[in-house]
C-alpha positions in Angstrom: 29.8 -126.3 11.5 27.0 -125.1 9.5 24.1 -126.4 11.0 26.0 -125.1 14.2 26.0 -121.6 13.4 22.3 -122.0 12.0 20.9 -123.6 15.1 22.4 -120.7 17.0 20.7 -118.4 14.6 17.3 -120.1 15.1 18.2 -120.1 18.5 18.7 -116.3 18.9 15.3 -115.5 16.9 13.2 -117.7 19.1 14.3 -115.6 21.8 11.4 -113.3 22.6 13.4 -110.2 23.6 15.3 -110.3 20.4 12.6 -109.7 17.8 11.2 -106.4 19.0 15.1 -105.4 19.2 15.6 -106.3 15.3 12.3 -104.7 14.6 13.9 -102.0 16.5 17.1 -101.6 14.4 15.2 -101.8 11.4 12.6 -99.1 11.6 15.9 -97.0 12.8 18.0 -97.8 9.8 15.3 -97.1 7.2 14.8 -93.5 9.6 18.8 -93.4 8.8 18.8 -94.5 5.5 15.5 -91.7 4.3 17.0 -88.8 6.3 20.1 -89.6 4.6 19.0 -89.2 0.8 16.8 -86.1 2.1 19.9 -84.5 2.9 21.6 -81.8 0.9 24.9 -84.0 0.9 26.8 -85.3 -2.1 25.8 -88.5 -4.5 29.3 -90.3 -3.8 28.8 -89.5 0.1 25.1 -90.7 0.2 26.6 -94.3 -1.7 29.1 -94.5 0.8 27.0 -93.8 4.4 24.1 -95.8 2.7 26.6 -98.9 2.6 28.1 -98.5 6.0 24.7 -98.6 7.4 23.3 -101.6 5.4 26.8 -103.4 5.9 27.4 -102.5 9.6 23.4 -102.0 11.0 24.4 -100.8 14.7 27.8 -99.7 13.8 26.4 -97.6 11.0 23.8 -96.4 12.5 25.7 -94.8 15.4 28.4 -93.8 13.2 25.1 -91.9 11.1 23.7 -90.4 14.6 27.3 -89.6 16.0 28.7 -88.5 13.0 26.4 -87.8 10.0 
């Protein structure tokens, strides 16, 4: 099962279309992430939209843009 889910992992990398796309997400997280802590918001609320971003990347990151 293991070397299932890590086959279709490799799989998925090697696909050229998907590495510009994680590059993508990426660069836009760490935009997410810095505007974030630049904000005027609360410590406790910064903590908790910092995890859902790093724990849920897209998610998070629309949640941020939608409604952070």
């Amino acid at each position: 099962m293991e070397t299932l889910l890590l086959a279709n992992l490799f799989d998925y990398l090697s696909n050229p279309l998907a590495s510009p796309l994680v590059l993508l997400l990426v660069i836009l997280d760490v935009v997410a992430l810095r505007n974030l802590w630049r904000s005027s918001r609360g410590d406790s609320s910064k903590i908790i939209w910092t995890l859902v971003i790093i724990l849920f990347p897209v998610g998070g990151l629309i949640a941020w843009w939608i409604f952070g």
